[in-house]
N, C-alpha and C positions, 0 to 999 in steps of 0.2 A: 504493500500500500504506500509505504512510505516513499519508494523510490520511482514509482510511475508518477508521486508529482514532480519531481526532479528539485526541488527545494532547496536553495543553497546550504552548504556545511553549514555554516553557522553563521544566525538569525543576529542581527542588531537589537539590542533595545532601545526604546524610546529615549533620547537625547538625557532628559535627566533622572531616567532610573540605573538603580546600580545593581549588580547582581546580591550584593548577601542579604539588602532589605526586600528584593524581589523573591528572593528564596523563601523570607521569614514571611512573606504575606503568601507563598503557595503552601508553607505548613499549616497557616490560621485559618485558612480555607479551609484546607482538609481536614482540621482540628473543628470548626465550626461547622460542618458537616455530621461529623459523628459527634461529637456533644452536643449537639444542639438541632438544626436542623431535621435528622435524620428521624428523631423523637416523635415528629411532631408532623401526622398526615395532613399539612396544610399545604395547598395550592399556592399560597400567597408566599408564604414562608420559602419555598422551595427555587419558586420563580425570583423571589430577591435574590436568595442567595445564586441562582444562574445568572440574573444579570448582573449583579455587583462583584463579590469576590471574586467568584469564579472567573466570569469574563476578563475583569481585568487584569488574572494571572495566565491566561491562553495566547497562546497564537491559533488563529484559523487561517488556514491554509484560501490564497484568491478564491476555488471553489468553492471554497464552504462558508466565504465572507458572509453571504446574504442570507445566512439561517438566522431565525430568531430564536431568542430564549426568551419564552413566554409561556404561562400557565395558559392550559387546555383542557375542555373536559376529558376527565376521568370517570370512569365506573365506579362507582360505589366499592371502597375496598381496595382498587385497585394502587390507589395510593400507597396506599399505607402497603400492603405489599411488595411494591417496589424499594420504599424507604427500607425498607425491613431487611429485605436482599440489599441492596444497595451497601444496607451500611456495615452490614455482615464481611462484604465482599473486600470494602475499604479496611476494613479491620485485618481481615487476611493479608494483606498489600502490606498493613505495616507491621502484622509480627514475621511474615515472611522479608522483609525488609530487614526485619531486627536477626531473624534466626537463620538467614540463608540470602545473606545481602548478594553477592555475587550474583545470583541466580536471579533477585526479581530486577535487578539492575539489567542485565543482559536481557531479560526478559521484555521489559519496559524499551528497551531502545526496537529491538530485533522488533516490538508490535508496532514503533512510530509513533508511544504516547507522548515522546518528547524530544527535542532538538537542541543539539546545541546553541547557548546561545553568548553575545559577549556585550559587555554595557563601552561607555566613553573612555573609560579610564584600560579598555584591553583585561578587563578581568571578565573571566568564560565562568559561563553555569550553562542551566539548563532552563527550556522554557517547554510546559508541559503543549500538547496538541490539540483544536478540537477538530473532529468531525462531523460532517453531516449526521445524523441519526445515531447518532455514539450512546453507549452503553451510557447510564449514570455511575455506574461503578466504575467502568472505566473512566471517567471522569475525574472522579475522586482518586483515583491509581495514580493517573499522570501529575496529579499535586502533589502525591508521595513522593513519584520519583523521581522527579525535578528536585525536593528535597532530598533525597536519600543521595542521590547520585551527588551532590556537592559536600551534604554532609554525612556519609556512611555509620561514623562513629558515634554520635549520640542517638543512632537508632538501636546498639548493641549498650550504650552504657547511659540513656536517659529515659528512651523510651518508657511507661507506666500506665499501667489500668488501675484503678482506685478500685479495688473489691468491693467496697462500698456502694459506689455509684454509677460506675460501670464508665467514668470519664476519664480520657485517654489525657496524658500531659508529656512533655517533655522536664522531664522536674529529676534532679539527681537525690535533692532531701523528699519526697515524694517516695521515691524506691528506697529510699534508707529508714522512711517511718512506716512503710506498710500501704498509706492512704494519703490521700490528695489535702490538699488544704483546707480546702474546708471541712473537711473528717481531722484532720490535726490532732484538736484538742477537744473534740466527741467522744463519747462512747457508743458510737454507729459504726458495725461490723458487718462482716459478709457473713452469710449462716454458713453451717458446716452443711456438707447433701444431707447428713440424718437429720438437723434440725429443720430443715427448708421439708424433710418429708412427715413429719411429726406436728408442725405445724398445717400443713396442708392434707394431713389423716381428718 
């Protein structure tokens, strides 16, 4: 896919973006996607988050300039099912990120979710891809790996799920207390399986 558009090596960015704040706003994306976003079977919700963050962490390739990002109907359910996979899928992206970095890295280029790219100053990263009718989880993938691919190492030593609340962070005191910040200084815990089944007897 990626090579019939014939796209040059590597994409410019906009005159005054730099690549490591362009990186840190395709992690918040992808972090605002699965905290938040993904939660929440709202049309509206969904559709911000396509036209703002999202968008303005993408390159779309000339053909695909003219797609819009816009809430559509849906069926009943069908939302929320999508969100549901979706964010499952993005979750997979970054513990496979975290436990088998080579793999989803190579994996990520070889499908075309992302391009190299380089800012004013000649410092290279990566800029994730859209396509026409692209997958939502792929979506969310290509914000991973445009982060992972710049920064591999705080996917293996910051990465973090709050047992708690199920919210993904980049947080080193985070993996060293067990829970997220706002769980800190709670006594709000994950159950064990037998207590999660004893309560639901």
């Amino acid at each position: 896919m990626a090579a019939a558009l014939e796209l040059p090596l590597v994409l410019a960015l906009p005159a005054r973006a730099r690549v490591a704040p362009f990186t840190d706003g395709c992690r918040a994306a992808a972090l605002d996607f699965v905290n938040r976003v993904a939660w929440r079977p709202n049309k509206e919700a969904i559709a911000a988050w396509l036209r703002g963050p999202y968008r303005a962490h993408v390159f779309a390739p000339a053909r695909a300039s003219g797609v819009r990002l816009q809430a559509a109907p849906v069926v009943a359910g069908a939302l929320e099912r999508l969100l549901v996979v979706a964010r499952g899928e993005a979750i997979l992206a970054m513990e496979q990120a975290r436990d088998d970095g080579p793999s989803f890295g190579f994996g990520a280029l070889a499908s075309g979710l992302v391009y190299r790219c380089q800012d004013s100053t000649g410092a290279q990263g990566w800029i994730p891809v859209a396509y026409p009718r692209m997958r939502l989880a792929d979506r969310v993938a290509s914000l991973v790996a445009a982060d992972y691919l710049l920064r591999p190492d705080d996917y293996e030593g910051l990465l973090f799920r709050c047992p708690a609340c199920d919210a993904w962070s980049f947080d080193a005191g985070a993996r060293a207390r067990g829970t997220c910040g706002a769980h800190a200084t709670s006594d709000v815990r994950a159950l064990r399986p037998d207590e999660a089944e004893r309560m639901s007897a």
